[in-house]
Every structure is written in C-alpha cells, then in structure tokens.
C-alpha positions in Angstrom: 5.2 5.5 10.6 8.2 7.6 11.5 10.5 7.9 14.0 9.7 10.5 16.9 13.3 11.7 16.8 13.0 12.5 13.1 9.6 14.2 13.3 11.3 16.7 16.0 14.1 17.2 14.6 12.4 17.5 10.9 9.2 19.4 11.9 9.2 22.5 8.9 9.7 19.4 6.5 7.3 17.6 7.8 4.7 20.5 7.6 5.6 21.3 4.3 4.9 17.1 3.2 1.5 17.9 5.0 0.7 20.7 3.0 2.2 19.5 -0.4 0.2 16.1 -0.2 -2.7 18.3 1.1 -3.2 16.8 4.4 -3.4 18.8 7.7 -0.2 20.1 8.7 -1.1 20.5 12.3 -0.5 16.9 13.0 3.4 17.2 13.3 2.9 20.0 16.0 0.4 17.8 17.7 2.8 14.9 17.7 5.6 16.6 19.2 3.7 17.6 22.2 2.6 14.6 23.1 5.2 13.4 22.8 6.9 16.3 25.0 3.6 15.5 27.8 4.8 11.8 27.0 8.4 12.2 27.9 7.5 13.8 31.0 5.3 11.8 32.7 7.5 8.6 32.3 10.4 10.6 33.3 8.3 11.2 36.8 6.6 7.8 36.9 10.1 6.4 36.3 11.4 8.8 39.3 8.6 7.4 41.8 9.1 3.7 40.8 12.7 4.1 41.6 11.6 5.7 44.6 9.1 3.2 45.8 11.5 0.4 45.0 14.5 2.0 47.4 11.7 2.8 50.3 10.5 -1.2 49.9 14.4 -2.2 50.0 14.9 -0.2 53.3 11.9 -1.6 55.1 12.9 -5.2 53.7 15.9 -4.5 55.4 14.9 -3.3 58.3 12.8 -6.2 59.2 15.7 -8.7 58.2 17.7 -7.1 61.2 14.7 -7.6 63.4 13.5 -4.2 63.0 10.3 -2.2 62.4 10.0 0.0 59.7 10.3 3.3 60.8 7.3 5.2 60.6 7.8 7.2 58.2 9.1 4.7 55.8 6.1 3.3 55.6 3.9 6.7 55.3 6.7 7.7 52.4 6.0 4.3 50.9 2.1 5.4 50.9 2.2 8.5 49.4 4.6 7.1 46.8 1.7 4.7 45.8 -0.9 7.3 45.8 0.9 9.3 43.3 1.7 6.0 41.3 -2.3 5.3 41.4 -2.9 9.3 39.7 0.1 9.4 37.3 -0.1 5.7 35.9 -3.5 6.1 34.4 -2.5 9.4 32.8 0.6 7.8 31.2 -1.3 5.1 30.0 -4.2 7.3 28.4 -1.1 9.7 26.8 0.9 6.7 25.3 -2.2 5.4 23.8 -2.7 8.8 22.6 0.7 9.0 21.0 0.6 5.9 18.9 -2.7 6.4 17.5 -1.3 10.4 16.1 2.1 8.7 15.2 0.2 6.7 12.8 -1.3 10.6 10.9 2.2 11.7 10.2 3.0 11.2 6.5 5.8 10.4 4.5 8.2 12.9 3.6 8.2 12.5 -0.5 11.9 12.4 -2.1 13.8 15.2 -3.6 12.8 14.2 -7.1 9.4 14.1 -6.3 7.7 17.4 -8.4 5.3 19.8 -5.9 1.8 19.9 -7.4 -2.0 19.9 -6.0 -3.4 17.4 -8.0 -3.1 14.7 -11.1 -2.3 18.2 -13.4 1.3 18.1 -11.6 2.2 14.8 -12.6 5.3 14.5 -15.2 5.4 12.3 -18.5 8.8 10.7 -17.8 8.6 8.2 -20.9 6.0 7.3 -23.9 6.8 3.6 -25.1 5.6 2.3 -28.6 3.5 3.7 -31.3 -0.7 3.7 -30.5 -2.4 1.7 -33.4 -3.8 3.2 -36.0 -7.1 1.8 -37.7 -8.9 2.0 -41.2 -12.0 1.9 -39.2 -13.7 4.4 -35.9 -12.4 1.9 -33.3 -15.2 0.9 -30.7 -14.9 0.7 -26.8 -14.3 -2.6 -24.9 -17.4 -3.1 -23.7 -19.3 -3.0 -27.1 -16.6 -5.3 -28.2 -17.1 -7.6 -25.4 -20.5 -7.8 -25.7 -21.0 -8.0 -29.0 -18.4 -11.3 -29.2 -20.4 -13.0 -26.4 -17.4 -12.6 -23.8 -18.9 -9.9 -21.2 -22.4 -9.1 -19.9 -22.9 -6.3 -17.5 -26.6 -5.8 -17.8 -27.0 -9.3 -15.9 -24.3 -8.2 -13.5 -25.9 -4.8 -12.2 -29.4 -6.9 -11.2 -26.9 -9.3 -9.0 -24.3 -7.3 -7.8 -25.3 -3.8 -8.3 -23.8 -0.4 -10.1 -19.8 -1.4 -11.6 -20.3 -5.5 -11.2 -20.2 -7.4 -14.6 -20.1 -11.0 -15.8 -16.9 -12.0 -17.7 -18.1 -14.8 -20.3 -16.1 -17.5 -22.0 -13.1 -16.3 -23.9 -13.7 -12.9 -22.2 -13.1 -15.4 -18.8 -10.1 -17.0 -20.1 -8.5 -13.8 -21.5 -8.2 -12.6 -18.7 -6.8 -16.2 -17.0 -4.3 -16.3 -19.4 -3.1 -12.6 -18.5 -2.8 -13.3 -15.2 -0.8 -16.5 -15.7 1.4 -14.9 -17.8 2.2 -12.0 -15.3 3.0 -14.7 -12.3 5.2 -16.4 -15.2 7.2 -13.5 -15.9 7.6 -12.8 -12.2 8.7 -16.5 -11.4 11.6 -17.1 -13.8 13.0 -14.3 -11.7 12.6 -15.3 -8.5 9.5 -14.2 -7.2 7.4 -16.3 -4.4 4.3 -16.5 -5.5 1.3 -16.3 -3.0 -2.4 -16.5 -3.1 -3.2 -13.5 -0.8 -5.5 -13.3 2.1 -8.8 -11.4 0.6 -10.2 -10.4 4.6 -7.5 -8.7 6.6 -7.5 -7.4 10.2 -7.5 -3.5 10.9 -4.3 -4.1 12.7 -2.6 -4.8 9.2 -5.0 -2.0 7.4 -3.0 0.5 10.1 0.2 -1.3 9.3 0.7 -0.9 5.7 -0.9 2.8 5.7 -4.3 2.3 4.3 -5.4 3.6 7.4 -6.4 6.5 8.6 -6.1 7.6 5.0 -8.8 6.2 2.2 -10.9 4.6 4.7 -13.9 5.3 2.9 -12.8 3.4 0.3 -12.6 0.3 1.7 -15.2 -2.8 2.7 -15.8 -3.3 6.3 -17.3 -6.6 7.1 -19.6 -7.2 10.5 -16.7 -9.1 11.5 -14.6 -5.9 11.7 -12.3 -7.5 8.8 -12.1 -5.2 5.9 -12.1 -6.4 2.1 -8.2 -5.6 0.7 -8.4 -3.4 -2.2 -4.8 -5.1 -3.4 -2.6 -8.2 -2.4 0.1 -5.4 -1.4 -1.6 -5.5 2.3 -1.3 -9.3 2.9 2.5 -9.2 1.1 3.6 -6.3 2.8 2.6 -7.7 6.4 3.4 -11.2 5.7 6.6 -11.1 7.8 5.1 -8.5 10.3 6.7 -8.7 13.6 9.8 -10.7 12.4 13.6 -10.3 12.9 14.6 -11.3 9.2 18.2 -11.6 7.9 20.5 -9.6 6.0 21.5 -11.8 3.9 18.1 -13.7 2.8 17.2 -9.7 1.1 15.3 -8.6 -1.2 12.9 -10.7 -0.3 10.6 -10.9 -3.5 6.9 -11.5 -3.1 4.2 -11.8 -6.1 0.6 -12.4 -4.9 -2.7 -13.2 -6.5 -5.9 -12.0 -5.6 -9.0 -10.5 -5.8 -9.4 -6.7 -5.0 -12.0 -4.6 -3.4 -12.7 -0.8 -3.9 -15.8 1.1 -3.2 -14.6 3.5 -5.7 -15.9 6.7 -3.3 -16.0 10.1 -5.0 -16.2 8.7 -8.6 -19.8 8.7 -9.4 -20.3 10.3 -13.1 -16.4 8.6 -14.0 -16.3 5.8 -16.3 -20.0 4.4 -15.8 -19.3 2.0 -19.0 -17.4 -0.4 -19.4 -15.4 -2.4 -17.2 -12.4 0.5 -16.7 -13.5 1.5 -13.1 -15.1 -1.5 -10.8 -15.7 -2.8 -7.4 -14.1 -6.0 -7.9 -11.2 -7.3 -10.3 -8.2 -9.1 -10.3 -4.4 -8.4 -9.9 -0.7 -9.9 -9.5 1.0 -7.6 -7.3 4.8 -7.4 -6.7 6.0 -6.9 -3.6 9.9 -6.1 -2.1 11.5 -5.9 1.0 15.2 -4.4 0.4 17.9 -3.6 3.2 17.8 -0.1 4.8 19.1 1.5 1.8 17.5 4.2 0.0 19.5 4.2 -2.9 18.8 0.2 -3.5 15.2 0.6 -2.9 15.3 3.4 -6.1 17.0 0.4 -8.1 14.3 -1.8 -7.0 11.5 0.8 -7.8 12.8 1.1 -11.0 13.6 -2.9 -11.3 9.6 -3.3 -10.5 8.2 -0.4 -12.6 10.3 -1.8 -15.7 8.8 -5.2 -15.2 5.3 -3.8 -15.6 6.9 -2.2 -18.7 8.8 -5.6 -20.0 4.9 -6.8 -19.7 3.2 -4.3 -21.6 5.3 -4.5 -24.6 4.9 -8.0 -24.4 1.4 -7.8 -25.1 2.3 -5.0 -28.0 0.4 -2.2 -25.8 2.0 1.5 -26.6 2.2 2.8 -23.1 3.0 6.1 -21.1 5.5 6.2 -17.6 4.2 9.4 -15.4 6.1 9.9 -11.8 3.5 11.3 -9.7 3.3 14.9 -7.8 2.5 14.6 -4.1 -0.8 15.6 -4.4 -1.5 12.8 -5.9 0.2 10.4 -4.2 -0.3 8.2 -0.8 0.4 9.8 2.4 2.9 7.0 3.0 4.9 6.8 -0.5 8.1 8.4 -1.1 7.9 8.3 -4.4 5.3 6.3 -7.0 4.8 6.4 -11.2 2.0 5.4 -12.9 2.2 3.5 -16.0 -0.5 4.6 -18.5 -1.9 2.4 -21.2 -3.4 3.8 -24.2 -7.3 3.1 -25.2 -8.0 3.8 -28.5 -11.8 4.3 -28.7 -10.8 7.2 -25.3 -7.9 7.8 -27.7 -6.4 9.0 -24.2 -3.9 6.5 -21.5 -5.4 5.6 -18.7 -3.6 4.0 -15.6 -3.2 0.3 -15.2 0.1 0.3 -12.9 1.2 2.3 -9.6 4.4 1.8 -8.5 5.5 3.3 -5.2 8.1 2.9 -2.7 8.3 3.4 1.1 11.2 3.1 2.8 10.9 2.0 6.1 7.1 4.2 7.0 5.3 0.4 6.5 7.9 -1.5 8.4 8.3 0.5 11.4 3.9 0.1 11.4 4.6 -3.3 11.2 7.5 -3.8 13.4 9.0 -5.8 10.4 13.4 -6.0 11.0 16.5 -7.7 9.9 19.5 -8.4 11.5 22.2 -6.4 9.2 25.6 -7.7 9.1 26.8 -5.4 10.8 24.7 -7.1 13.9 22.4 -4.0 13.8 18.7 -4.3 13.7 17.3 -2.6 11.0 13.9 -1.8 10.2 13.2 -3.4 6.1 12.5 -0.8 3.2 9.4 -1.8 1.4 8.1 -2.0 -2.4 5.3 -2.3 -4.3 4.0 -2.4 -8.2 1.0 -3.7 -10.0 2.3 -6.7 -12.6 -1.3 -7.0 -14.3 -5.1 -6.0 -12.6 -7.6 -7.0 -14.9 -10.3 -6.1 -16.2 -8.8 -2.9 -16.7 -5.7 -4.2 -18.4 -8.3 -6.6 -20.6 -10.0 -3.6 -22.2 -6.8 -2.2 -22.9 -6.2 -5.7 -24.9 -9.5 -5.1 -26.3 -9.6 -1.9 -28.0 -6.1 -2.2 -28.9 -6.5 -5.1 -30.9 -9.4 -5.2 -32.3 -10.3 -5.8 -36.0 -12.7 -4.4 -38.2 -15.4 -7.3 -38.3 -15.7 -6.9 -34.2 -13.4 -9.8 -33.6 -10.0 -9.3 -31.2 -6.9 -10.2 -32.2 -5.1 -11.9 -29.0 -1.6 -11.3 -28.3 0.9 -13.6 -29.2 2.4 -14.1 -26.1 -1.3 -15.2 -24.9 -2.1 -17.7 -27.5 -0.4 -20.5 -25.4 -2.6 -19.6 -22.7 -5.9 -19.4 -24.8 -5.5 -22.1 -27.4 -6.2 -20.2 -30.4 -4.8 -16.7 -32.2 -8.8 -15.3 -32.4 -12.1 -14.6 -30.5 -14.5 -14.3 -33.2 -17.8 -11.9 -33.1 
C-alpha cells in the first residue's frame, strides 16, 4: 500500500505504473476521490461533533447553576444528532470503501526498471559458468528419475491428480540434502531460520500483496484460510503490527516450507516432468531493512548473490535477468530472476525471483521501527528464493547426468547424501 498523500501528489506516475505493469489505470483516479468524498465528510462529522459537544457543555452548565436549558439548546442539540445519525453511516460506508481501493494501487517500479509488456522485455544482466557439454543426447529429468528408481509420477496423478508426483529414495533425499544445504549457507550468516506457517489468514494474503492480484492462483480452504504459495507470506508478516527498533535491523528471516500454486493459465506448459507443480518445497529469504532505499538495493543485491553463491556451489551454469514491469508483481519495485540452464531444454529456466518492496508490504501490514532519530518509520521489505525444489532438482538432474543414466551428485551434497552416485 501507499500513502494517500503520495498517490495525490504522484497521480500521472502512478497511471503510467498501472499501464506499464498492465493493470487498470483508473484505480488512482478512483482513489483520490474517495478519498476527496472521504476528506469531506470527516471534516463535517468532525464540525458537528465539536458542535454537539459545546451544546452538551452549555446545557451541563446551565443546570449546574440551577437552570433549565434553554429551549433551543436542547432542539439545536437534536438536530445536531439527527445529522450525526445521516452522516455517520455514510462515513463509515466511505472509509471502508477507501481502504479496500487503497489496497489496488500498485507499486511504482524504480528508475532502473526497463518498460516492456511481457517476459520479451526482460534484460540478461549476467550469464555465470559454462553449460556442460556431453558425448551423448542428454535426457530430461524425469526419464532420468524414473529410470534410476528415484521419482514416479504415474502413481502420483491417480492420488493427487494432473502435476502431483512421488519423490522416491535417493530422488527423496536429494532433494533433503539441497534444502539443508540452503538453510546452512543462510545460517553461518545470520539468518533465523523458521518453519513457516503453510495455512494463512486472508488478512495476511491482503498484507503482503498477494491479494487482490493472483488470486486465482491460490488454494482457498472451507476454512477461509488459503494455502501459501511461498514462506515469503508467513516471513513478511511475522512482525505485523509491531513497533520494532532501529537498531535490531535488518532483521534476516530464512523459512522452510511447503508451497502451494494452482498454476492457472498454464495448461499445455511443462506437462512432463516435475519443472511446473502444485506442490514443492522452498527456503525463502526474507529482509526487513531501515527506510532506506539505497540499503534495500544493497540488500537486493546481497540476497540475489546468495542465490548465485548457491548455484555455483552445486556447479550449475546460470543466467541473472532483471525483470520488465510487465512481468513483474503489482507490488515490487524491482525483481530479477535467476535462470538455470537444462540441458535436455538446452534453454534456462527460472528457479529464483528476487524482488524488493520498499515499504508497499509494511504499510499493509502496519509493520514500524522506532528510528533513532525517535521517528517511527514504516520497515522496507525483501525477498529471494535460496532453493525450491523440485524444480532446482531437475536442474541437478540433467546437468549432471552420465552416460549410463546414473547422476553424478554435487560435491557439496555428498555430506548430505552419503555417497558421490545414484546408480540406474
């Protein structure tokens, strides 16, 4: 959310953030004149309270001198009421009307940000490593998988439907071992870790900005809780309404869990394989950082080279693209995407978002600290995938595979896994 006074004062910019991340523009108008209609009727319900309260103070008076109220005190007292009982109602109804179409007004993106309609805008910033080369056609993950005994889909689809799968074995433990080595990584340098909430309240959904926008895309249980599609929701609202401290920031949060999408609008994409599901796994990194635009750029970039240090870990080549606003969130300022590369797609395909905010989730989430200054500031926030699987597995997969069908793990992971191997 933003604040009313810079949505008036910014309304062409805002317009133009509408149009550039293709979302109505009309909303910004909207705002502003209910807010206008807003403004108004509290400046006359104030007027009549103050009113009503110097007509009660004259009759109080009047009868501790052993008076009656005058007449007319008492019929100006009425009437004050009456319009009290007409206006209050209709500045009730208005406010409620204002927050819900505060909540529609997006994010301005930054000045770096490039202008395009879709995923063909977005710009290659960076291409890390070297994609392997084989003396063999290198197969996709899934006929790996299957083949060694470590995934089984066909089972899955009769339990859980279209997109569920069964990891098996060292397919299970694989993917363990990644995830363990991500929440490692994340705290030797300070990161709380956190096993996050998988049901959260619509109140939190509207607070980090997953609502209105995507709702489609998310679970919504009979209990009106709806299934997180990442940790990022619990993390970002875990200090919601809370006065933090200038001093305690960045406040560093990794969480654990597992992540729900209904995956609308993709039916034909990816209908093999494990690449695009309903359910995985994911450490997410998560940042609050003092009111400061130019830190929170340092943390963005802190986070999204994280993802990186990861990736080159595991010896994956990798691509770093920062996102055009029409294809990013209505509340991110700015976001990349880190792209791994498949070989049997002999394409990259996305395994990491980074985005940051500045204070659009915190002011939904009435999240503050009290700056040194002995200001109250609202918290910029952060966030950055550290490792989702099983997308991130396949990419493990295919890149190292060998020619007999058996994968090669990572060096980094053999700790983990106990052996160098998983055999066909």
């Amino acid at each position: 959310m933003l604040n009313i006074q810079y949505i008036t004062e910014n309304q062409a910019a805002l317009e133009t953030a509408c149009k550039n991340k293709n979302l109505d523009p009309s909303i910004v108008a909207e705002v502003i004149s209910i807010d206008k209609k807003r403004r108004d009727l509290q400046g006359k319900t104030d007027a009549l309270r103050k009113r009503s309260n110097e007509i009660a103070e004259a009759i109080k008076q009047a009868v501790g001198a052993g008076n009656k109220p005058a007449p007319e005190q008492i019929e100006a007292g009425k009437e004050v009421k009456e319009q009290l009982k007409l206006i209050e109602p209709e500045l009730k109804e208005i406010e409620a009307a204002f927050s819900e179409k505060m909540h529609y007004v997006p994010n301005v993106p930054a000045a770096d940000v490039p202008i395009g309609p879709d995923e063909s805008g977005n710009q290659v910033v960076r291409k890390v490593g070297t994609p392997p080369e084989f003396s063999f056609t290198p197969k996709h993950h899934h006929e790996l998988m299957e083949a060694a005994n470590i995934l089984d889909t066909k089972r899955a689809v009769r339990i859980g439907g279209f997109r569920a799968y069964f990891l098996k074995n060292d397919g299970l433990l694989l993917e363990q071992a990644l995830l363990q080595f991500a929440l490692r990584k994340l705290e030797k340098i300070g990161f709380t870790l956190l096993s996050a909430p998988v049901l959260v309240n619509e109140e939190t959904m509207w607070g980090t900005g997953y609502l209105p926008w995507g709702q489609e895309d998310h679970y919504l249980t009979q209990d009106k809780q709806f299934l997180a599609g990442t940790a990022e929701v619990a993390l970002t609202a875990f200090h919601a309404g809370e006065v933090l401290r200038e001093k305690d920031l960045p406040i560093k949060m990794a969480g654990i869990s597992p992540c729900f999408r209904r995956e609308v609008g993709s039916y034909g994409k990816d209908t093999q394989g494990i690449i695009r599901v309903h359910q995985f796994n994911k450490v997410e990194q998560v940042v609050y950082t003092t009111a400061d635009e130019d830190e929170t750029r340092v943390w963005h970039e802190r986070m999204t080279a994280l993802s990186e240090e990861l990736l080159s870990d595991l010896g994956l080549s990798y691509q770093v693209l920062l996102m055009c606003t029409g294809d990013m969130g209505a509340g991110q300022r700015k976001k990349y995407d880190v792209e791994t590369w498949f070989p049997a797609q002999e394409k990259y395909r996305e395994t990491h978002s980074a985005s940051y905010f500045n204070d659009f989730q915190a002011r939904r989430l009435n999240i503050k600290y009290q700056a040194n200054d002995g200001n109250k500031k609202f918290v910029y926030t952060l966030n950055n995938t550290m490792a989702a699987s099983p997308r991130l597995l396949a990419a493990i997969v295919e890149n190292f595979q060998q020619k007999d069908g058996s994968i090669a793990i990572p060096a980094v992971l053999q700790e983990f896994m106990g052996k160098k191997l998983i055999a066909r």
